[in-house]
One Martini backbone bead per residue (centre of mass of N, CA, C, O) as a GRO file, in nm:
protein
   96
    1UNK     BB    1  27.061  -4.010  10.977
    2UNK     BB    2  27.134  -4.247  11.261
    3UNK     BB    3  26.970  -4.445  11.423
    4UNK     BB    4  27.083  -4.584  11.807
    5UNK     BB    5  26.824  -4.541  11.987
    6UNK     BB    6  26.967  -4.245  12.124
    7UNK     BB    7  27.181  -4.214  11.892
    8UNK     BB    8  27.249  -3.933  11.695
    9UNK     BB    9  27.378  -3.959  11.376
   10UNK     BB   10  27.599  -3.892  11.062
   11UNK     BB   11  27.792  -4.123  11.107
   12UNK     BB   12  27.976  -4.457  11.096
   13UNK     BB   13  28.265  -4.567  11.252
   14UNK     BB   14  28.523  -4.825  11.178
   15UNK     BB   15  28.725  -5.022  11.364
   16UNK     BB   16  28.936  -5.276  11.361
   17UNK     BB   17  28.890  -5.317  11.694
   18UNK     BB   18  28.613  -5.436  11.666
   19UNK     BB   19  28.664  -5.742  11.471
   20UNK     BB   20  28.857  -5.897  11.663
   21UNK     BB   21  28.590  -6.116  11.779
   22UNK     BB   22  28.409  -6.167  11.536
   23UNK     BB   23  28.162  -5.958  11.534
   24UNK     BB   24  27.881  -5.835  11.328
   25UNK     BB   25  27.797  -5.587  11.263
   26UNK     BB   26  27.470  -5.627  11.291
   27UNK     BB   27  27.527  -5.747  11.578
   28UNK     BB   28  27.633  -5.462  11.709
   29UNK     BB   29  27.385  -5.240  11.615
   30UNK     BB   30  27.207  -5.360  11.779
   31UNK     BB   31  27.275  -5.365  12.040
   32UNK     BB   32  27.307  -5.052  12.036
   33UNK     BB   33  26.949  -5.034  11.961
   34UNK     BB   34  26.886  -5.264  12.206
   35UNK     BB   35  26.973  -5.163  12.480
   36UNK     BB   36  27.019  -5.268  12.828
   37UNK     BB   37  27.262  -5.091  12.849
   38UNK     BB   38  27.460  -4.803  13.005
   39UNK     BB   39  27.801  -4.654  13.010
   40UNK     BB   40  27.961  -4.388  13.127
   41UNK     BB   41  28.312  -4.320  12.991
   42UNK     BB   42  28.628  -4.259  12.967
   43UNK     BB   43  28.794  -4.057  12.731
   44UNK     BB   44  28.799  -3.798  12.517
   45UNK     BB   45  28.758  -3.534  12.474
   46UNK     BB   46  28.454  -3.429  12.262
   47UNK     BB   47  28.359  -3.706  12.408
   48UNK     BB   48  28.126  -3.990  12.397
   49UNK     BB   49  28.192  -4.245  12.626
   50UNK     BB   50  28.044  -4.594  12.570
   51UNK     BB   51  27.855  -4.868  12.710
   52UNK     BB   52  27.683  -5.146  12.525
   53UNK     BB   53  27.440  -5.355  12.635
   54UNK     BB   54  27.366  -5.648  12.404
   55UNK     BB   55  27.185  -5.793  12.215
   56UNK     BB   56  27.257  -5.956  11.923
   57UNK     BB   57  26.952  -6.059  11.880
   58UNK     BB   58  26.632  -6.233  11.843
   59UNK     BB   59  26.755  -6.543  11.857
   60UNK     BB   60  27.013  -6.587  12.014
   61UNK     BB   61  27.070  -6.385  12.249
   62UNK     BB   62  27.360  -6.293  12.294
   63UNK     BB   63  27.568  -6.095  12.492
   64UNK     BB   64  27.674  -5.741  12.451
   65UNK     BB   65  27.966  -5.543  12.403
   66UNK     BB   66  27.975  -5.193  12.361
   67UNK     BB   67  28.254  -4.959  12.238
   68UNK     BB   68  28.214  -4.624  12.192
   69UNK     BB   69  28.231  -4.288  12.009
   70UNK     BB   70  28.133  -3.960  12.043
   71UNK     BB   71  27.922  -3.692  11.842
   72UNK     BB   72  27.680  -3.537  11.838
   73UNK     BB   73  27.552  -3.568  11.556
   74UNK     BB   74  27.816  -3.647  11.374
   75UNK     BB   75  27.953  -3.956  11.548
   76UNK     BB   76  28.053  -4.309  11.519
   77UNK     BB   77  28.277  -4.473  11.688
   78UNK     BB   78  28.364  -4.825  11.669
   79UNK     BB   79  28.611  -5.009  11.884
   80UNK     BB   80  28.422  -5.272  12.014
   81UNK     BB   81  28.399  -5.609  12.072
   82UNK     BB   82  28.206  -5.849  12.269
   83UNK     BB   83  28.126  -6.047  12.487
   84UNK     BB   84  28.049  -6.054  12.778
   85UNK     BB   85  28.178  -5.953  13.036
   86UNK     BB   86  28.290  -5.869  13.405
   87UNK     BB   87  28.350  -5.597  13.354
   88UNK     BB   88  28.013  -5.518  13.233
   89UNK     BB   89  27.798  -5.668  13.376
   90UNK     BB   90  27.719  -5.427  13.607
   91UNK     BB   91  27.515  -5.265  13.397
   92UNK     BB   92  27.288  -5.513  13.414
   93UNK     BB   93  27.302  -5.501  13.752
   94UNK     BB   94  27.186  -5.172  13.775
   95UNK     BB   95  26.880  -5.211  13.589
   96UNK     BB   96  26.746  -5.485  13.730
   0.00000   0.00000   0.00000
């Protein structure tokens, strides 16, 4: 079992569209687990699509946006990466 915050899964799966803006998986996972704020969208049926706002790492600290597609408890597929933008800027001034 993998945990990511809140988000227990048995399996982390990756997209290529995951790493299409260069964000390093390490620095992915981190904002995952570190999430300071959440917000589900509209996804797949049977899927739980989330978007996770974190920061990069403890030294960098510079805001990522991270949307995932899950089913609890059995996987994560990870599927966007990259520096926060405007379009999701306001899932962390919904909670701050």
């Amino acid at each position: 079992m993998v945990e990511l915050g809140e988000v227990s899964v048995m399996e982390v799966r990756w997209t290529d569209s995951a790493q299409e803006h260069g964000i390093p998986r390490a620095q992915i996972l981190y904002a995952i687990s570190h999430a300071i704020g959440v917000c589900e969208i509209e996804g797949l049926p049977n899927e739980v699509t989330q978007v996770f706002v974190g920061y990069s790492n403890e030294v960098d600290q510079f805001l990522l946006e991270v949307i995932v597609a899950h089913r609890p408890g059995r996987y994560l597929r990870i599927f966007h990466a990259n520096h926060l933008t405007d379009k999701f800027r306001n899932i962390i001034e919904r909670t701050s």
